[in-house]
Biopython code that builds the backbone (N, CA, C, O; Angstrom):
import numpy as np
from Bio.PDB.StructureBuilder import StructureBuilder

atoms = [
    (1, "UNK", "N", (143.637, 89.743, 48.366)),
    (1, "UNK", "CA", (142.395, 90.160, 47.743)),
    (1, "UNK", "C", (141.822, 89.073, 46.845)),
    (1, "UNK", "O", (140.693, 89.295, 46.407)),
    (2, "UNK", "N", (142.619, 87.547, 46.381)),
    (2, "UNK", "CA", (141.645, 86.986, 46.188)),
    (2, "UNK", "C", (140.482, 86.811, 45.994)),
    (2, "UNK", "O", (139.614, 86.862, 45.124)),
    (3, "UNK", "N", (140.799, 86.417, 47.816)),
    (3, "UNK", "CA", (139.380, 86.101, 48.215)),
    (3, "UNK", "C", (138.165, 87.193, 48.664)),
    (3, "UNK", "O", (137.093, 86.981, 49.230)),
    (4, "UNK", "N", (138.693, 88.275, 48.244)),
    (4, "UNK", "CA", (137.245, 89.531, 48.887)),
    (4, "UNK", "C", (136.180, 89.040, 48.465)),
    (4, "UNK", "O", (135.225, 89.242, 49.215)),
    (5, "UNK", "N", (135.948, 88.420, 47.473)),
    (5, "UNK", "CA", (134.092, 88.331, 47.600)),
    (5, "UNK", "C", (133.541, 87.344, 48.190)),
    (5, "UNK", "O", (132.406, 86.949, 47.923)),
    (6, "UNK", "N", (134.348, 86.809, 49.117)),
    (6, "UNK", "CA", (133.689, 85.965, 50.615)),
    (6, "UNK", "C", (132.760, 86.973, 51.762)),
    (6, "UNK", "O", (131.648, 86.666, 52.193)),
    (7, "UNK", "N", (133.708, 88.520, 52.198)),
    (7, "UNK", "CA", (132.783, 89.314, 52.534)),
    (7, "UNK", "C", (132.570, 90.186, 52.036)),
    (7, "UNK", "O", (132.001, 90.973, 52.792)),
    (8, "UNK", "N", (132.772, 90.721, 50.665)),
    (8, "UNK", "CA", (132.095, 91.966, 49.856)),
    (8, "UNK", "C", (131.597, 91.157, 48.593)),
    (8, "UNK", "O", (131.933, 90.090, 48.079)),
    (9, "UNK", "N", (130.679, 92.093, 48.323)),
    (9, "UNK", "CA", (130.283, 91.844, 46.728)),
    (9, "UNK", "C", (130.563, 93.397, 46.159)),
    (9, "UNK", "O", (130.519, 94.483, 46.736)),
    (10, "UNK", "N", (130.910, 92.979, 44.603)),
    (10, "UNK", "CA", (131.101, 93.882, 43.872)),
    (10, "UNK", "C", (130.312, 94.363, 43.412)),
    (10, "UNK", "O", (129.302, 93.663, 43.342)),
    (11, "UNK", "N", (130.167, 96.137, 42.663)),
    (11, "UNK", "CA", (129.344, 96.735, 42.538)),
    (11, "UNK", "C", (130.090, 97.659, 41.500)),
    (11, "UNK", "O", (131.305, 97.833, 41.419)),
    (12, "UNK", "N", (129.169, 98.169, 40.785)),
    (12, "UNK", "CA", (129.452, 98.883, 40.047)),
    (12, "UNK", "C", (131.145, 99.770, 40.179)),
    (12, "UNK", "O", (131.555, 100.319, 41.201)),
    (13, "UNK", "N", (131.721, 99.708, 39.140)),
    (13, "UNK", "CA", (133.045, 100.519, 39.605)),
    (13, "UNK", "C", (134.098, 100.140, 40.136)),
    (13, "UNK", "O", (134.935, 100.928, 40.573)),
    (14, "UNK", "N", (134.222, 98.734, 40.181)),
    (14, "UNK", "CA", (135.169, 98.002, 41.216)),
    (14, "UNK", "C", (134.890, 98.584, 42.634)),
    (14, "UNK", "O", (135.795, 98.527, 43.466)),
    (15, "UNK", "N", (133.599, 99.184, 42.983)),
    (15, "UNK", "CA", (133.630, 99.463, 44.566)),
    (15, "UNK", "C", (132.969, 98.029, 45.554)),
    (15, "UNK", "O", (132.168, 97.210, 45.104)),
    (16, "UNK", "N", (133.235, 98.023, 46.201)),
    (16, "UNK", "CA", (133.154, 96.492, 47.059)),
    (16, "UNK", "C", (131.947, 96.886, 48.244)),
    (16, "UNK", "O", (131.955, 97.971, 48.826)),
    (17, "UNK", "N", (130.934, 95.835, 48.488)),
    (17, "UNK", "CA", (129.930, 96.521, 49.240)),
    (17, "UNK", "C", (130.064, 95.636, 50.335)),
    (17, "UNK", "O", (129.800, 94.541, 49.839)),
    (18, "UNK", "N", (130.350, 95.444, 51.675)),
    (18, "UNK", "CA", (130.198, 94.492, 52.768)),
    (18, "UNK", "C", (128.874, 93.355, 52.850)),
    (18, "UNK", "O", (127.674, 93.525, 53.063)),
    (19, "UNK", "N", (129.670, 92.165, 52.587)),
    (19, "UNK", "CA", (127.846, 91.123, 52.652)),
    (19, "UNK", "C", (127.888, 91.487, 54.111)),
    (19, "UNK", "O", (128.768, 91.019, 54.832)),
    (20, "UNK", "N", (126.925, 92.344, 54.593)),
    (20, "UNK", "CA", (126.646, 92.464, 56.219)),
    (20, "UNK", "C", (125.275, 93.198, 56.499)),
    (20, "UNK", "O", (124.971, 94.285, 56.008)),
    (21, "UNK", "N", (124.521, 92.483, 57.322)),
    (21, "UNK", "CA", (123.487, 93.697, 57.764)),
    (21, "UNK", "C", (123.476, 93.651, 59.299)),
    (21, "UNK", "O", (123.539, 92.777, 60.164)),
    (22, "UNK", "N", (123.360, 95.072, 59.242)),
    (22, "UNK", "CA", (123.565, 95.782, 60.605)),
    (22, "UNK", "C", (122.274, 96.198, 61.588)),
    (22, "UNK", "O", (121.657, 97.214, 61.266)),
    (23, "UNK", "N", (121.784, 95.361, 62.929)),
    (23, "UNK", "CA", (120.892, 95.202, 63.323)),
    (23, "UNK", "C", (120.765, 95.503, 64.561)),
    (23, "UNK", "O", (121.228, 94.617, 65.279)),
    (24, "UNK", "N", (120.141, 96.771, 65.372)),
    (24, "UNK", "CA", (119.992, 97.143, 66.128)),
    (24, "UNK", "C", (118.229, 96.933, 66.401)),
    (24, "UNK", "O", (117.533, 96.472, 65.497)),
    (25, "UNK", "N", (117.536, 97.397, 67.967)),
    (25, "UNK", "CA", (116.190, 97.570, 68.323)),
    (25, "UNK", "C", (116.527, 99.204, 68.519)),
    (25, "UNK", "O", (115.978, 99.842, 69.418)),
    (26, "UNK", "N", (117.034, 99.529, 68.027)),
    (26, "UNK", "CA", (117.008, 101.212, 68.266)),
    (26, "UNK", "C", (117.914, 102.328, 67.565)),
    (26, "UNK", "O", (119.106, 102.355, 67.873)),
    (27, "UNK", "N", (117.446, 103.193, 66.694)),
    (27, "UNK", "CA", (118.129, 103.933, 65.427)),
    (27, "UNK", "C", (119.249, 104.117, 65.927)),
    (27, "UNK", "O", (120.161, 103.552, 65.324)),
    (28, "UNK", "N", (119.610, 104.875, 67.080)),
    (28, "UNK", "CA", (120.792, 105.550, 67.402)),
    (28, "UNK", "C", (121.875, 105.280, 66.871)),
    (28, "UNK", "O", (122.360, 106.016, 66.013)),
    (29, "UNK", "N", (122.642, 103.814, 67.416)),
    (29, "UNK", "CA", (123.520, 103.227, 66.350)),
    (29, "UNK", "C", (123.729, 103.004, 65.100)),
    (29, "UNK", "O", (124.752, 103.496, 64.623)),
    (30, "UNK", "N", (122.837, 102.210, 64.225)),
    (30, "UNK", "CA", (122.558, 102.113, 63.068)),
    (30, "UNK", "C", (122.980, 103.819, 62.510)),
    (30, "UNK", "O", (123.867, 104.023, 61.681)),
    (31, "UNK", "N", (122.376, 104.625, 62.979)),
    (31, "UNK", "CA", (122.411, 105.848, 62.604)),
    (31, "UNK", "C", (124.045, 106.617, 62.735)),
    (31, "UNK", "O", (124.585, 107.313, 61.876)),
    (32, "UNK", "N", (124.509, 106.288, 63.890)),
    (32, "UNK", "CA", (125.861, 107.016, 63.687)),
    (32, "UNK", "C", (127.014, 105.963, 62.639)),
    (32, "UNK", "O", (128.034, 106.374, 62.085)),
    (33, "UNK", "N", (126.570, 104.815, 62.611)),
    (33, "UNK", "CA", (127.278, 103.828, 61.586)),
    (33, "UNK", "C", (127.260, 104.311, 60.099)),
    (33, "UNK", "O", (128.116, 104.220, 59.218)),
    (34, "UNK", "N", (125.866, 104.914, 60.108)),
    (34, "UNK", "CA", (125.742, 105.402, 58.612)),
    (34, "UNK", "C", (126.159, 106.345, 58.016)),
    (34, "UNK", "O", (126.506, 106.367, 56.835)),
    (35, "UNK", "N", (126.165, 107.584, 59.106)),
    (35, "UNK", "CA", (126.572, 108.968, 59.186)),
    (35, "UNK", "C", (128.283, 108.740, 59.374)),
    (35, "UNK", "O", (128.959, 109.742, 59.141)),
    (36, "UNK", "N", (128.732, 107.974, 59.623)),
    (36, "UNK", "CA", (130.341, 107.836, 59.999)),
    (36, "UNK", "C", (131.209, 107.766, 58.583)),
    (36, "UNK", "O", (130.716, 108.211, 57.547)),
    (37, "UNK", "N", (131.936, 107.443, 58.599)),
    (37, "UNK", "CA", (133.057, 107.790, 57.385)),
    (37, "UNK", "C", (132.825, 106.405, 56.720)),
    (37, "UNK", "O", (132.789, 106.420, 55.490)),
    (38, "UNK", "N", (132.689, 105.421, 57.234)),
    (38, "UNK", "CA", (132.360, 104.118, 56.798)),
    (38, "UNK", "C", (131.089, 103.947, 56.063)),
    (38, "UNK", "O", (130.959, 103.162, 55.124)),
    (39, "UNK", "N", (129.913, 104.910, 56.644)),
    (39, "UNK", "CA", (128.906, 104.483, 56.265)),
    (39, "UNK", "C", (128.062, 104.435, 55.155)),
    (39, "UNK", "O", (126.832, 104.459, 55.107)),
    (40, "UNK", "N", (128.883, 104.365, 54.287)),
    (40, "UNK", "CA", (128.637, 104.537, 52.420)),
    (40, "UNK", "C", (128.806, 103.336, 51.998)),
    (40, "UNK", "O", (128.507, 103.007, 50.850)),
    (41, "UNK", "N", (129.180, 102.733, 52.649)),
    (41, "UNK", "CA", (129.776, 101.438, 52.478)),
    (41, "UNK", "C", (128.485, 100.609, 51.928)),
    (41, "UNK", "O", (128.210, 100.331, 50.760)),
    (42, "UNK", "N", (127.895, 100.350, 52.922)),
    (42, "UNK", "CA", (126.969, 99.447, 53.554)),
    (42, "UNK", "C", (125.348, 99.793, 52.567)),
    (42, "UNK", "O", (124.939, 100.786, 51.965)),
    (43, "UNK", "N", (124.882, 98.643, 52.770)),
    (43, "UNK", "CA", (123.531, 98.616, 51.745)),
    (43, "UNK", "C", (122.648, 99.420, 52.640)),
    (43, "UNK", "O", (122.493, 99.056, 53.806)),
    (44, "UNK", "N", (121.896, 100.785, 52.048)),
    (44, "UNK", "CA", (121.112, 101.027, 52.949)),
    (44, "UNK", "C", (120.006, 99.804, 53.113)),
    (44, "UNK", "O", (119.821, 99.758, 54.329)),
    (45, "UNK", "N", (119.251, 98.880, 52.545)),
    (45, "UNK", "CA", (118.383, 97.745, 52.510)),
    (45, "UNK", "C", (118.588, 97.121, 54.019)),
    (45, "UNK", "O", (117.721, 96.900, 54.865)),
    (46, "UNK", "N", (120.549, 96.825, 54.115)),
    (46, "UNK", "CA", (121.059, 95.903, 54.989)),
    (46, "UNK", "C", (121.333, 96.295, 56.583)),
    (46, "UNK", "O", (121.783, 95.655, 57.533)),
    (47, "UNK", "N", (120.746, 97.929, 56.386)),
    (47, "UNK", "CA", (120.443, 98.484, 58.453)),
    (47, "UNK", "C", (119.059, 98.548, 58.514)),
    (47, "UNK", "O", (118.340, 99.164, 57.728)),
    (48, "UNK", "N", (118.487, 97.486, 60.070)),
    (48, "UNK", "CA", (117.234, 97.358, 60.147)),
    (48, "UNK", "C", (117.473, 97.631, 61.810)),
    (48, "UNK", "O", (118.034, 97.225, 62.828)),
    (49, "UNK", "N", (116.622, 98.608, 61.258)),
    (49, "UNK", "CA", (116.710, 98.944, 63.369)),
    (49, "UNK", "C", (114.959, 99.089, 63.335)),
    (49, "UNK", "O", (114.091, 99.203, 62.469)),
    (50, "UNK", "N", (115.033, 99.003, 64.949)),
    (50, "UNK", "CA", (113.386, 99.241, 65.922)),
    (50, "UNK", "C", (113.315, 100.870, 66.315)),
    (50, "UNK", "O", (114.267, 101.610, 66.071)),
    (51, "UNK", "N", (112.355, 101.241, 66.811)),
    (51, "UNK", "CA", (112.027, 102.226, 67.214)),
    (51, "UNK", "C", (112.368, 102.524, 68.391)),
    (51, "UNK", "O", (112.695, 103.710, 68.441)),
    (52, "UNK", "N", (112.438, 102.048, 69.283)),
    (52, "UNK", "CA", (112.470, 101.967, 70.800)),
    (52, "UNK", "C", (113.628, 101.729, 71.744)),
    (52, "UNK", "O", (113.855, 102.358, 72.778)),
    (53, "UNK", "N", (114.374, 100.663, 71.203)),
    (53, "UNK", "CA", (115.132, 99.850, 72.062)),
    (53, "UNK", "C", (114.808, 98.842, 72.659)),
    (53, "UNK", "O", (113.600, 98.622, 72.573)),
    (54, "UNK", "N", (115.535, 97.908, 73.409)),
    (54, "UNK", "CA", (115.023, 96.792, 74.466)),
    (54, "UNK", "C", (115.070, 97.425, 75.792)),
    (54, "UNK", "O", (114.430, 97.084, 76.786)),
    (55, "UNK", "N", (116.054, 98.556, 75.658)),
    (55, "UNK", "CA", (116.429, 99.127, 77.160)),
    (55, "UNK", "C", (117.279, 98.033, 78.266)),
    (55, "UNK", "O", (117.249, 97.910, 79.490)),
    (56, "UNK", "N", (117.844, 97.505, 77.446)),
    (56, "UNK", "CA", (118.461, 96.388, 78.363)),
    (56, "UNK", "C", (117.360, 95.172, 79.230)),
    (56, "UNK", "O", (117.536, 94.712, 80.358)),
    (57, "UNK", "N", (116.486, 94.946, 78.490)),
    (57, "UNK", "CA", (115.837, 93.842, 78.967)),
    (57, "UNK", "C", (115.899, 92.757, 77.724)),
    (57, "UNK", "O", (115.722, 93.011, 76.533)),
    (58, "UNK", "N", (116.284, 91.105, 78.500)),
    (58, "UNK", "CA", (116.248, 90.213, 77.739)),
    (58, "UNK", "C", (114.863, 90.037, 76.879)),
    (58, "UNK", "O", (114.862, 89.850, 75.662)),
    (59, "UNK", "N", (113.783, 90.118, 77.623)),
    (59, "UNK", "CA", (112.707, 89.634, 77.584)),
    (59, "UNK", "C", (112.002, 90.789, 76.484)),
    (59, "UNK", "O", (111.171, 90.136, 75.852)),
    (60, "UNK", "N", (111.990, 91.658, 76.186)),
    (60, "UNK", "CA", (111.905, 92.644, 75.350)),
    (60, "UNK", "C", (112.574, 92.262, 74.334)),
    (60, "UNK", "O", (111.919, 91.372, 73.792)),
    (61, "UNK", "N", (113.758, 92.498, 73.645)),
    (61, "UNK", "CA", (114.819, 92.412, 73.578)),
    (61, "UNK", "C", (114.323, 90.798, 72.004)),
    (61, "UNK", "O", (114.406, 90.876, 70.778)),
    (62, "UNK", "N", (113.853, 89.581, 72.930)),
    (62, "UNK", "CA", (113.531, 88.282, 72.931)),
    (62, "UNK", "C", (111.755, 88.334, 72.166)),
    (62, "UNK", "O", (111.483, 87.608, 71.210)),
    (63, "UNK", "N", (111.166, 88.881, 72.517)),
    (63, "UNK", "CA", (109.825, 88.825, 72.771)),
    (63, "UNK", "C", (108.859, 89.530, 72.076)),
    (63, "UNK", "O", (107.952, 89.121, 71.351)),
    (64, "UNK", "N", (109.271, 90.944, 72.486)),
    (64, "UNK", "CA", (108.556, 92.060, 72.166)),
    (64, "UNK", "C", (109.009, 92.839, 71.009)),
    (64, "UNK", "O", (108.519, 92.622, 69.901)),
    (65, "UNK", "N", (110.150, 93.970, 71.237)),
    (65, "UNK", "CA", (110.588, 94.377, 69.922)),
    (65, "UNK", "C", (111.782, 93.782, 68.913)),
    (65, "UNK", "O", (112.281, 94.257, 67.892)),
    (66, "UNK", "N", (112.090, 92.197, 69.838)),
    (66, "UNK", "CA", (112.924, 91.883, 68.617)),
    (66, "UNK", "C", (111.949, 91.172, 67.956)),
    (66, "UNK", "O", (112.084, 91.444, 66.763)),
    (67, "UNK", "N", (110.752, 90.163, 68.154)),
    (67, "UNK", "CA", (110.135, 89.582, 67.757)),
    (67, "UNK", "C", (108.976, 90.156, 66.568)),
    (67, "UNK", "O", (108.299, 89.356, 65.921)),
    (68, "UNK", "N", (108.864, 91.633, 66.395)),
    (68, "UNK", "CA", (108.458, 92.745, 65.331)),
    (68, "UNK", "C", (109.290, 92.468, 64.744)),
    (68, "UNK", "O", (108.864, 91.639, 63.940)),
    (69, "UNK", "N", (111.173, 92.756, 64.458)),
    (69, "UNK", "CA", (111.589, 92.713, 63.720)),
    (69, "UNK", "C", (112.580, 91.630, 62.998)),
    (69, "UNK", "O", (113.383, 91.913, 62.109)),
    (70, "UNK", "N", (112.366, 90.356, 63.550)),
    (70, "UNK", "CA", (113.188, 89.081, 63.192)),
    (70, "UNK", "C", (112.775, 88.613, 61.665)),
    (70, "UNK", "O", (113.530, 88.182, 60.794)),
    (71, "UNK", "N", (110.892, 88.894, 61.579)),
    (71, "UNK", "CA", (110.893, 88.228, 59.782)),
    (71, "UNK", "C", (111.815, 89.133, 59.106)),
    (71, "UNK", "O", (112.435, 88.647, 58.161)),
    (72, "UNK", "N", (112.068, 90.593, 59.463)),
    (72, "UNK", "CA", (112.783, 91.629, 58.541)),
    (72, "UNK", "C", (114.118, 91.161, 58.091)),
    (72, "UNK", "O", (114.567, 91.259, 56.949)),
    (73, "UNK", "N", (114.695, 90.642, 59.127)),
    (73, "UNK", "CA", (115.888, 90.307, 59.542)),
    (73, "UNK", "C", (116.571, 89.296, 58.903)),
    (73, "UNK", "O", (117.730, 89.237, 58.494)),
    (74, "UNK", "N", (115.393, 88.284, 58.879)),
    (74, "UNK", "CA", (115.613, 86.860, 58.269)),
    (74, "UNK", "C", (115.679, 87.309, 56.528)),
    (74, "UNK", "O", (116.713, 87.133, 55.884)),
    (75, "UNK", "N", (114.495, 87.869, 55.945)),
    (75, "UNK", "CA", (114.457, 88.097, 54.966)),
    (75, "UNK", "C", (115.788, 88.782, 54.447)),
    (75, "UNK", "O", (116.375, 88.334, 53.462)),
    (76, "UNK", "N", (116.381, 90.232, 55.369)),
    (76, "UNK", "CA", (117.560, 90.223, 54.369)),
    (76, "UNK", "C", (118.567, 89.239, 54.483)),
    (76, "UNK", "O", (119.324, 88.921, 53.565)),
    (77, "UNK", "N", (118.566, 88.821, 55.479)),
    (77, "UNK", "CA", (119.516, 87.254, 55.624)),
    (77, "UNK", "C", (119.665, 86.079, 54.537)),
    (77, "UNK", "O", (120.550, 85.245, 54.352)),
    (78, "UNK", "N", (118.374, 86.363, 53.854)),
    (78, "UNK", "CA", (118.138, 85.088, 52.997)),
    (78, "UNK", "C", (118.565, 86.164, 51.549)),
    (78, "UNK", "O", (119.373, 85.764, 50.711)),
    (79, "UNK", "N", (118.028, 87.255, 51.462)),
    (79, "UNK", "CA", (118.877, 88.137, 50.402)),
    (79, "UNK", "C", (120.389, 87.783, 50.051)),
    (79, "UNK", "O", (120.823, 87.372, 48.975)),
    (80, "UNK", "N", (120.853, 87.960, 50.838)),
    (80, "UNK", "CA", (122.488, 87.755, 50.987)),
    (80, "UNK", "C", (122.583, 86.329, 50.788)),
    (80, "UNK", "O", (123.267, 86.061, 49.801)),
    (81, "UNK", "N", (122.228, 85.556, 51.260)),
    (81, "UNK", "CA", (123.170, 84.025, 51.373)),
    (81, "UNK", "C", (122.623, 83.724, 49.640)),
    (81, "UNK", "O", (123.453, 83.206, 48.894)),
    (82, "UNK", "N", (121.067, 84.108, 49.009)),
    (82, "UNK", "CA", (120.347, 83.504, 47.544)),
    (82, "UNK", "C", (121.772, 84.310, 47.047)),
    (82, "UNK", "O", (122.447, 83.416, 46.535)),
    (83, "UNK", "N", (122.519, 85.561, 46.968)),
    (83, "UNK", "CA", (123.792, 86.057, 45.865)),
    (83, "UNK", "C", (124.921, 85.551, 46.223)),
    (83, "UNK", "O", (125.888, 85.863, 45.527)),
    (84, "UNK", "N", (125.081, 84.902, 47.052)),
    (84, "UNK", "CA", (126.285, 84.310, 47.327)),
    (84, "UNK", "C", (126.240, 82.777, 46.548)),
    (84, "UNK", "O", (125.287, 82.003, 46.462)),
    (85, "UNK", "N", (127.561, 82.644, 46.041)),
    (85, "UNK", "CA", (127.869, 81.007, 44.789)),
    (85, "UNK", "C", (127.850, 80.017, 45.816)),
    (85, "UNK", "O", (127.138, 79.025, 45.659)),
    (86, "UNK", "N", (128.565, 80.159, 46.887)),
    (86, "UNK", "CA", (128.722, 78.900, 47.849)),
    (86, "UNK", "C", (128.756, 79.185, 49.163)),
    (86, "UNK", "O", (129.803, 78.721, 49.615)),
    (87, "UNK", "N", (128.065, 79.771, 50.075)),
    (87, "UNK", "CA", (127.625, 79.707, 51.460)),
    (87, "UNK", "C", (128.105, 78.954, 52.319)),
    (87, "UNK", "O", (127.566, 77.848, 52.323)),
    (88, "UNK", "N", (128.881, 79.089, 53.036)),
    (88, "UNK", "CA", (129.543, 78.142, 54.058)),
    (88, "UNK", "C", (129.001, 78.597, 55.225)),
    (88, "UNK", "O", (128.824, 77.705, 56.054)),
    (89, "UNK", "N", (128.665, 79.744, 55.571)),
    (89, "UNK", "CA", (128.372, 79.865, 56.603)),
    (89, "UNK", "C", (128.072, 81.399, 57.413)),
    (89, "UNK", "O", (128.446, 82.286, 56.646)),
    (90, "UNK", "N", (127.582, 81.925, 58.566)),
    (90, "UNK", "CA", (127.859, 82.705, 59.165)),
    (90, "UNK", "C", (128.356, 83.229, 59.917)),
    (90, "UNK", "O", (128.679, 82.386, 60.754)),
    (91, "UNK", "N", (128.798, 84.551, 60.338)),
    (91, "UNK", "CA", (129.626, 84.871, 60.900)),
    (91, "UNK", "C", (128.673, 86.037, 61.499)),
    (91, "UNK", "O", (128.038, 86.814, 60.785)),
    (92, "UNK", "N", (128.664, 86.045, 63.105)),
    (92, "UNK", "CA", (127.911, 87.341, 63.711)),
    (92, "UNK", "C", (128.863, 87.267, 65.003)),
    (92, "UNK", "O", (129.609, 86.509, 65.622)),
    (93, "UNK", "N", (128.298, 88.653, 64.991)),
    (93, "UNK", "CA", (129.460, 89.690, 65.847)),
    (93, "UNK", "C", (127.952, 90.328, 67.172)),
    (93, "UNK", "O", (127.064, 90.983, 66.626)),
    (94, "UNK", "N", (127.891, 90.233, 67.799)),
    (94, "UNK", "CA", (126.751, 90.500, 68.911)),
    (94, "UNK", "C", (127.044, 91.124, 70.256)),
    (94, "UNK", "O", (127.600, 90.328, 71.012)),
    (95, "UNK", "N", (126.859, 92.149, 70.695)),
    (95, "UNK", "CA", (126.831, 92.166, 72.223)),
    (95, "UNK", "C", (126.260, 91.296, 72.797)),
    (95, "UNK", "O", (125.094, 91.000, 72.532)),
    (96, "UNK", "N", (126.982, 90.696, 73.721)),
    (96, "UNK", "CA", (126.307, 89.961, 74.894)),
    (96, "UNK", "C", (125.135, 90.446, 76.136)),
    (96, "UNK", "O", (124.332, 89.655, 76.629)),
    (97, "UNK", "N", (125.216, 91.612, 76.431)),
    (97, "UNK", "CA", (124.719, 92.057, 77.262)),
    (97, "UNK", "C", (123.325, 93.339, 76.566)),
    (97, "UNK", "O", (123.299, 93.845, 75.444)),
    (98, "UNK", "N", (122.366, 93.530, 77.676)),
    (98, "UNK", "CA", (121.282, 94.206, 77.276)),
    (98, "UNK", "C", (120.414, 93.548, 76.194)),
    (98, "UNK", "O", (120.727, 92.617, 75.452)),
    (99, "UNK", "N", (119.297, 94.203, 76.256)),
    (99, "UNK", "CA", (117.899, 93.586, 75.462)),
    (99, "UNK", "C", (118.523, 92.904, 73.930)),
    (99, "UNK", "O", (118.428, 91.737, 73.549)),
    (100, "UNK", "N", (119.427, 94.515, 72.969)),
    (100, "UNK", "CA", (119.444, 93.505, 71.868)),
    (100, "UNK", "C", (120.296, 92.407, 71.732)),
    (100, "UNK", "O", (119.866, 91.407, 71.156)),
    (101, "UNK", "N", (121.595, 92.434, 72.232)),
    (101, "UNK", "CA", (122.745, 91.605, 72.679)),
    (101, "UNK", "C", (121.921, 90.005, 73.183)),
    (101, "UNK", "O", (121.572, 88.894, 72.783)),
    (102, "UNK", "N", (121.946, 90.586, 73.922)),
    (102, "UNK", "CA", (121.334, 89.403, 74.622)),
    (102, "UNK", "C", (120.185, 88.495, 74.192)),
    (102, "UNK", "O", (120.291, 87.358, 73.732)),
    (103, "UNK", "N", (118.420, 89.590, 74.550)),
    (103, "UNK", "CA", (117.368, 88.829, 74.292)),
    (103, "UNK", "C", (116.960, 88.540, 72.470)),
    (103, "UNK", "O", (116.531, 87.507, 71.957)),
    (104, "UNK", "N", (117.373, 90.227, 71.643)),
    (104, "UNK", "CA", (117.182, 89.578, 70.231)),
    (104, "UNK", "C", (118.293, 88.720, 69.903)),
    (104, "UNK", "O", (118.024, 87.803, 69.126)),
    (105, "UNK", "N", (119.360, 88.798, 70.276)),
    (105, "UNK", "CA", (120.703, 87.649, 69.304)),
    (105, "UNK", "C", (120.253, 86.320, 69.851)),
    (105, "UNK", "O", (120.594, 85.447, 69.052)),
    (106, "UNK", "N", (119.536, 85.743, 71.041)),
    (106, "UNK", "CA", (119.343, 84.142, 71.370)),
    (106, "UNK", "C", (118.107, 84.054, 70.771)),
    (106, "UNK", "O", (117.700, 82.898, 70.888)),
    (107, "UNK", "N", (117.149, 84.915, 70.046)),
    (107, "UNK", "CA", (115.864, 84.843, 69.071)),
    (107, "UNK", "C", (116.433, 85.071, 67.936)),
    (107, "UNK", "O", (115.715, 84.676, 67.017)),
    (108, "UNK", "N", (117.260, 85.466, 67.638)),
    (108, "UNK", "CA", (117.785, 85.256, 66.038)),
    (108, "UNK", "C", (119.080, 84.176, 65.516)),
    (108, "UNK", "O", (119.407, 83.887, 64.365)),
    (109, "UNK", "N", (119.654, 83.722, 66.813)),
    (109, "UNK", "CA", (120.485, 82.761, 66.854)),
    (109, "UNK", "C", (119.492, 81.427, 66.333)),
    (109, "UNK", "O", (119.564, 80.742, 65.313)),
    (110, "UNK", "N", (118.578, 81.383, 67.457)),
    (110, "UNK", "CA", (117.433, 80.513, 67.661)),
    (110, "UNK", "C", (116.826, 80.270, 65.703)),
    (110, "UNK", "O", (116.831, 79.209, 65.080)),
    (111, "UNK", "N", (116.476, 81.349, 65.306)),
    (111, "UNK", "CA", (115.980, 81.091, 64.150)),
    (111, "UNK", "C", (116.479, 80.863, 63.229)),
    (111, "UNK", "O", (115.970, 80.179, 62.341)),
    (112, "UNK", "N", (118.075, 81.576, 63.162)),
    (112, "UNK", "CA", (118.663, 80.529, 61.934)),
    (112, "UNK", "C", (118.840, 79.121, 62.318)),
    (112, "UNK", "O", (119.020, 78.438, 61.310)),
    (113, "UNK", "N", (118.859, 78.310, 63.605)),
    (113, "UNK", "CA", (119.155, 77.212, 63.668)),
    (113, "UNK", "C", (117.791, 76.325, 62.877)),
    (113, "UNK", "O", (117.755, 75.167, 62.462)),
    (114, "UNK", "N", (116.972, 77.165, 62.879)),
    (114, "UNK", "CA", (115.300, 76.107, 62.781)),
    (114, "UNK", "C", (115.186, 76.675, 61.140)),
    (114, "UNK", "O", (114.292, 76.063, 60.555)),
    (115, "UNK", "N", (115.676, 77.399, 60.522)),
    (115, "UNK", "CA", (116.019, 77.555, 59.070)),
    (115, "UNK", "C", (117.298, 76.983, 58.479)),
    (115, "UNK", "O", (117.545, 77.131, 57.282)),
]
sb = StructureBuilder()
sb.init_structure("model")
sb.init_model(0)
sb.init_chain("A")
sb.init_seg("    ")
for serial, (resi, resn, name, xyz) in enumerate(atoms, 1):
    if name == "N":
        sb.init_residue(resn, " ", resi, " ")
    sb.init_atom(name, np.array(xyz, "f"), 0.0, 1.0, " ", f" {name:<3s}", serial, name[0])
structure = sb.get_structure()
């Protein structure tokens, strides 16, 4: 335990909050993450979901509804790294496959590289 505030920050109470935001194109997930036993955890600020889905298209996914929600995305991105003392780096966890996996993570991959 050191090192926990590499991925939590502390909060009131000695309770520990996950530096993580959780990013879907469609509530469903986001939603049972929150509702789950875990999901107290987590900043409500730091789940940003779409309305719709990609439906498993890259190009959607890339284009259309990840491209609505990438400034959102970035912005809490930049939330997190301005409270952190020394930033080394990121760490993302992504499906590979279907619209958000796929077409939003190579548009948000894409944009932290050009930030």
């Amino acid at each position: 335990l050191e090192r926990i505030n590499v991925y939590f920050n502390e909060a009131a109470s000695k309770r520990y909050v996950p530096r993580a935001v959780l990013v879907d194109l469609e509530p469903g997930v986001i939603d049972v993450i929150r509702s789950g036993k875990y999901g107290g955890l987590y900043k409500p600020d730091n789940c940003i979901f779409g309305e719709s889905g990609a439906g498993n298209n890259w190009a959607t996914g890339h284009y259309t509804e990840g491209a609505e929600l990438v400034d959102q995305v970035l912005e809490v991105v930049r939330k997190e790294v301005e409270n952190c003392e020394c930033m080394q780096g990121f760490q993302v966890t992504q499906s590979l496959a279907g619209g958000t996996g796929s077409g939003f993570g190579t548009l948000l991959i894409t944009k932290f590289r050009e930030e």
